[in-house]
KOLBA-394384 format. One line per 3 residues: number of its first residue (from 1); for each residue x, y, z of C-alpha. Coordinates in steps of 0.5 Angstrom, whole numbers, plus 500, padded with zeros to 3 digits. Layout:
BEGIN
NUM> X/Y/Z | ...
//
This chain:
BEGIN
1> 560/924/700 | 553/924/702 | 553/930/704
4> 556/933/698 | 549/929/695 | 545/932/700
7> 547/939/697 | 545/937/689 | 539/934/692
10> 537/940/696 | 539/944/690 | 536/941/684
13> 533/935/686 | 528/939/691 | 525/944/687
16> 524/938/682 | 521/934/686 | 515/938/688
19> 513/941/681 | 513/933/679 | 509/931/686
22> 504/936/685 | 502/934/678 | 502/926/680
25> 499/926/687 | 494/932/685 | 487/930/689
28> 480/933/689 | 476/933/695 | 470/928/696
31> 467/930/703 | 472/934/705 | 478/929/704
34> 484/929/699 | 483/924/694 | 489/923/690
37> 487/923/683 | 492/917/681 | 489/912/686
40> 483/914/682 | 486/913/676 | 489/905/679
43> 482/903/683 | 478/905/676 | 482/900/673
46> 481/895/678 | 474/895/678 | 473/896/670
49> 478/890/669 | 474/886/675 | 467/888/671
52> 470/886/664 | 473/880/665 | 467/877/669
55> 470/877/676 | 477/873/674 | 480/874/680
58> 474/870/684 | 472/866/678 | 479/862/676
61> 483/863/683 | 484/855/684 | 486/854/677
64> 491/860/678 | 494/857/684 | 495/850/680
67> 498/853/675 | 504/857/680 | 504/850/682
70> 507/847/676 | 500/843/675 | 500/845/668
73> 507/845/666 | 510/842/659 | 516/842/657
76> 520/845/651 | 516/852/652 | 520/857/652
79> 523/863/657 | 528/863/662 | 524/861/669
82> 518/858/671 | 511/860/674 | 513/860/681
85> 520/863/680 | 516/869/676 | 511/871/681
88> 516/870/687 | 520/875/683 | 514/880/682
91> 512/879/689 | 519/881/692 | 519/888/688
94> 512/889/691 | 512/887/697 | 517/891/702
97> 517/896/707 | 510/898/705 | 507/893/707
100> 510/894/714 | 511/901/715 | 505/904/710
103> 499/900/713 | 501/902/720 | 501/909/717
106> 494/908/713 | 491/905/719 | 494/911/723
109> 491/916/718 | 484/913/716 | 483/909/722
112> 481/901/722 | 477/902/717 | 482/903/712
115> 483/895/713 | 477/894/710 | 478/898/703
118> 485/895/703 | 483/889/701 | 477/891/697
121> 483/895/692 | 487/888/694 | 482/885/690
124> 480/890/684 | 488/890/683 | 487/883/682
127> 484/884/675 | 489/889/672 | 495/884/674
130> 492/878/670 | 491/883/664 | 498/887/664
133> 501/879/666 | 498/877/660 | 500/882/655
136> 507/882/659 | 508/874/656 | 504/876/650
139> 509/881/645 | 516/879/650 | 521/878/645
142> 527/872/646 | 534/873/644 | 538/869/641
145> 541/866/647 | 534/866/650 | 533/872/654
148> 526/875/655 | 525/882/653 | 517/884/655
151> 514/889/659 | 509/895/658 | 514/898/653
154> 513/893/649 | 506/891/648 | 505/900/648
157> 510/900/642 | 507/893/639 | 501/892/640
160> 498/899/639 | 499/899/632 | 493/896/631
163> 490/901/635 | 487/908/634 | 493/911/638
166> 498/907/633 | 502/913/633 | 503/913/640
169> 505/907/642 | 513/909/641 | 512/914/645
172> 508/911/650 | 514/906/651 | 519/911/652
175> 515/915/657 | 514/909/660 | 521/906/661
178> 524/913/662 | 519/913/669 | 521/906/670
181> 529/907/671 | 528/913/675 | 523/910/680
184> 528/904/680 | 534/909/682 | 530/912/688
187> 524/907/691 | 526/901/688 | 534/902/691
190> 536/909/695 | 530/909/700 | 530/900/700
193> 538/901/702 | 537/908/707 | 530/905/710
196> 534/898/712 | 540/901/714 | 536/906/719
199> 533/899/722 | 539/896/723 | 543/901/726
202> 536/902/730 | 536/895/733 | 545/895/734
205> 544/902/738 | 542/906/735 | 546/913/736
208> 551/908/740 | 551/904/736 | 558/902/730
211> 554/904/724 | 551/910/726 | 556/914/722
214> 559/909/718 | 552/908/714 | 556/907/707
217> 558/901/709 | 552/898/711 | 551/901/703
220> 557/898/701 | 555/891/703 | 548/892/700
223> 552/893/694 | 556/887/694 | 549/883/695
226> 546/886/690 | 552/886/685 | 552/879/687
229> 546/877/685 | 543/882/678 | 550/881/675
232> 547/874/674 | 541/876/670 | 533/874/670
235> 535/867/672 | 539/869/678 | 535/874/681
238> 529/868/681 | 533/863/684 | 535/868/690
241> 527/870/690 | 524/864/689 | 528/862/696
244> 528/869/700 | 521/871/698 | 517/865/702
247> 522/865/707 | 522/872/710 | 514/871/709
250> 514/866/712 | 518/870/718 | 513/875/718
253> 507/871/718 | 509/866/723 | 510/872/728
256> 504/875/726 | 501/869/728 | 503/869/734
259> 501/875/736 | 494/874/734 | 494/868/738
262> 496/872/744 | 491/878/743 | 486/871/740
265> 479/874/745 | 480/881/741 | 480/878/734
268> 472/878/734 | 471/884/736 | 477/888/732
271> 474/885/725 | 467/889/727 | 471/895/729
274> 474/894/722 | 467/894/718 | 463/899/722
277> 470/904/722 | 469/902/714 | 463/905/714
280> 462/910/719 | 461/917/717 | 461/919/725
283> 466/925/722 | 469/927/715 | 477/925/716
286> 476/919/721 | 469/916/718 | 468/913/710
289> 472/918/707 | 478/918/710 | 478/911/711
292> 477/909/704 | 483/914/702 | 488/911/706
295> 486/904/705 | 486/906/697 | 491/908/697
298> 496/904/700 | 494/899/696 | 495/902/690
301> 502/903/692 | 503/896/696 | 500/891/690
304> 502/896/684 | 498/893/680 | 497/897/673
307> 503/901/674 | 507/896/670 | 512/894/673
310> 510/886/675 | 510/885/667 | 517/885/667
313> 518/880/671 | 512/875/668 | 515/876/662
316> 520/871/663 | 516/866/665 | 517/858/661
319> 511/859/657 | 507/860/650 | 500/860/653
322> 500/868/655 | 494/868/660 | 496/862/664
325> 501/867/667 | 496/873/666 | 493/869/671
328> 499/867/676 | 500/874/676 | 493/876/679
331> 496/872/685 | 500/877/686 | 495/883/689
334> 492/877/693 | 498/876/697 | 501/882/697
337> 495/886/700 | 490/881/701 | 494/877/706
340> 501/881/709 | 498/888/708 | 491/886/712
343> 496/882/717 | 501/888/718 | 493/892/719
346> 490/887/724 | 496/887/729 | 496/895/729
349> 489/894/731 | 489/889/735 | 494/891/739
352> 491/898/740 | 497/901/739 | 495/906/732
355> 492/911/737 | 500/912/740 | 502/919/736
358> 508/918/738 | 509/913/733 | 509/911/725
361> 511/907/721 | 516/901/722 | 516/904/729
364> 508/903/730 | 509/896/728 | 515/895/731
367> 511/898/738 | 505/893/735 | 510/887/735
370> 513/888/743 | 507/889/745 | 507/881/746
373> 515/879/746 | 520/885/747 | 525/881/743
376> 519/881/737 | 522/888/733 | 528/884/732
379> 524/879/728 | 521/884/725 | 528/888/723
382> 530/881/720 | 524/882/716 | 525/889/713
385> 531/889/712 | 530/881/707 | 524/885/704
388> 529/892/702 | 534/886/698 | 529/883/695
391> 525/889/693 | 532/892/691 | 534/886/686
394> 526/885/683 | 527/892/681 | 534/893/678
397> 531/888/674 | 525/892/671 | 530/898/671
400> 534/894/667 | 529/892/662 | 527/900/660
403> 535/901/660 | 535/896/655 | 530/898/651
406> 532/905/650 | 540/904/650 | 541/897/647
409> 541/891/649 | 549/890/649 | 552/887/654
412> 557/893/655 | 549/897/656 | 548/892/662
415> 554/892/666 | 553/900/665 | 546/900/668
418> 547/895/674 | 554/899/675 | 550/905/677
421> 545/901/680 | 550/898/685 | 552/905/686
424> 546/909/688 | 546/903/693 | 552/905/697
427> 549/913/696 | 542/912/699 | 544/909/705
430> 546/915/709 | 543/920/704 | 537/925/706
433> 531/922/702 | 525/926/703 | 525/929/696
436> 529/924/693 | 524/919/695 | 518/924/693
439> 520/924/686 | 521/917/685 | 515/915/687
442> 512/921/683 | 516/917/677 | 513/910/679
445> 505/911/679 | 507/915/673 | 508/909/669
448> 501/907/671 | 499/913/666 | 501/910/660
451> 501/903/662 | 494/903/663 | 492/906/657
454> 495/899/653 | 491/896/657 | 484/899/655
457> 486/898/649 | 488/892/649 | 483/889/654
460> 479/885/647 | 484/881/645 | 486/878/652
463> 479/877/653 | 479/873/647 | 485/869/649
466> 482/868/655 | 475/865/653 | 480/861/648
469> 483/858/653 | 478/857/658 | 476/853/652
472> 482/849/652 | 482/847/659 | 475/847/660
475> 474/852/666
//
């Protein structure tokens, strides 16, 4: 069967593909280096946002962290869960195999001082969560059985019709939501699912091992997990997320520390190789350029922050104060980048190992990991595989919302929706993904187009509640 879907890919998947890569991951050079226009599109943002809202990500970082804490909470307040659940469920629809597999290859790239940038564009992506967060909370719409329904879509169809693009916001919607379900179907589900079930048959034998040629049912599992848990709606995806995402950070963080601990008379000299690589124009794809390229861009697609998507999620949140998840939200970019991005980054620079060629990606880091204990990958594995779940069942979720706002909210719409997603789950398990993969990523930073335009729009009002705020509780 899933040669059978290798076929219709090969033959109408593909050629689309291409056309759609071409036209979002379009680059112009700067100093001989590709620089992919969307990234631009994203950093500006960041940096724009950052300015305007008076460096917010510095400025209210301790109260953000109160407020994902519950230190503000009251009771009564309306939605379906609370601020750490909301963020743990954003945060497992960013973090994942980018932040393992797409640092190392950014660091391989870009060399050392790719780091660097990352956590520049870890910062910058900061101010655009908390403004698309805010706006998320802000014209979300409750049901009567109190679910939450928000999102960009609704404050691009909402919220602009007091705007000059007042005739647009439908479309912009629209167009949003319809990138938004076609990413969920391949980044968010089919590569989570291929790329997992290749680890697991990766460390069970690989060509010797059981699962080698039944990748379905691995897929088939998958399904069920997730089946499992989206079935249940927002309230069961955050309990789960609430519980895995600190867990399978935890993991990951723990072994990170260890490894640095054991390379602790190299850290000293690996943070100067970071900052003078950053800013080293010794040669055009190895100095500044190259570096900043690489480490943009990952960021970019680790944090997502002005796609769009974290809004979905945020929404839900037990609130009627929009900005205090604004500002729970701008944590987001600070974890995913700031903290797991930069910790995968110095373990591949620390241990020498971005200069094999023979190795990328999850590979790079899994080398990385058995350079200190030979049963490390393994810990690793475990990682990769609860990041790809907990991407899977975040993202079916955002899916789900834009399916909603195209084809009704019924229960029967639903059931039809996480359906299908279920089903995509045991294709991409044994699928070839290439173009599947380049197309979904294409439709998933095209969210950020119309997304980021609302925000433009849009950024006086949230300012305005902001300085309300800030009034409030005196910060």
């Amino acid at each position: 069967m899933a040669q059978g879907l290798d076929q219709i890919v090969d033959h109408y998947v593909s050629p689309a593909a291409d056309v759609v890569s071409k036209i979002m991951f379009y680059s112009v050079p700067v100093a001989g280096v590709a620089f992919p226009l969307i990234v631009i599109w994203l950093i500006a943002a960041g940096l724009i946002f950052t300015v305007y809202f008076r460096f917010i990500n510095f400025s209210l970082f301790r109260h953000a962290i109160g407020i994902a804490f519950g230190k503000y909470d009251e009771a009564g307040h309306k939605g379906e869960v609370s601020h750490f659940q909301a963020l743990a469920t954003a945060l497992s629809g960013t973090l994942g195999l980018g932040n393992i597999a797409g640092v190392a290859i950014a660091v391989q790239t870009g060399g050392p001082g790719a780091t660097f940038w990352m956590i520049l564009a870890g910062f910058l992506g900061m101010s655009a969560k908390f403004i698309e967060c805010t706006l998320g909370v802000k014209y979300r719409q409750i049901a009567a059985n109190g679910e939450v329904y928000g999102g960009p879509m609704y404050y691009l169809s909402e919220g602009l019709k007091t705007t000059p693009l007042r005739k647009w916001g439908a479309f912009l919607a629209v167009f949003f939501c319809i990138m938004c379900i076609g990413g969920t179907m391949g980044g968010g589900n089919i590569f989570q699912s291929n790329q997992a079930t290749a680890q697991l048959i990766h460390v069970t034998g690989g060509h010797d091992s059981f699962l080698y040629d039944k990748a379905w049912i691995v897929g088939l599992v998958f399904a069920i997990l997730c089946g499992l848990v989206i079935f249940g709606g927002m309230k069961r995806i955050a309990n789960v997320a609430d519980k895995l995402v600190p867990f399978v950070c935890g993991i990951y963080m723990l072994a990170g520390f260890v490894i640095l601990a054991y390379y602790y008379d190299r850290i000293p000299g690996t943070f100067g190789l970071i900052l003078s690589d950053a800013f080293s124009w010794k040669s055009v794809t190895g100095g500044c350029i190259g570096a900043m390229v690489a480490g943009l861009r990952r960021a970019s697609f680790s944090n997502e922050a002005g796609i769009g998507s974290s809004p979905i999620a945020h929404a839900a949140v037990k609130t009627e104060i929009p900005v205090t998840e604004g500002l729970v939200g701008l944590l987001e970019p600070f974890i995913d980048t700031v903290i797991v991005c930069t910790m995968t980054a110095l373990i591949v620079v620390i241990s020498g190992v971005y200069t094999q060629q023979a190795h990328d990606g999850v590979a790079l880091t899994s080398v990385s990991f058995a350079s200190v204990l030979p049963w490390f990958p393994y810990v690793l594995s475990v990682a990769v595989i609860l990041f790809a779940f907990a991407t899977m069942i975040s993202w079916s979720y955002y899916g789900l919302r834009s399916w909603n706002y195209i084809f009704g909210r019924s229960k029967t719409s639903s059931v039809i929706y996480n359906s299908i997603f279920c089903l995509f789950t045991i294709f991409g398990a044994s699928m070839n993904l290439k173009s599947v993969v380049d197309f979904s990523d294409a439709m998933i930073f095209a969210m950020g187009i119309p997304n980021i335009i609302g925000l433009y729009f849009l950024a006086p009002e949230v300012k305005k509640d902001l300085a309300a705020y800030r009034k409030m509780r005196n910060v």
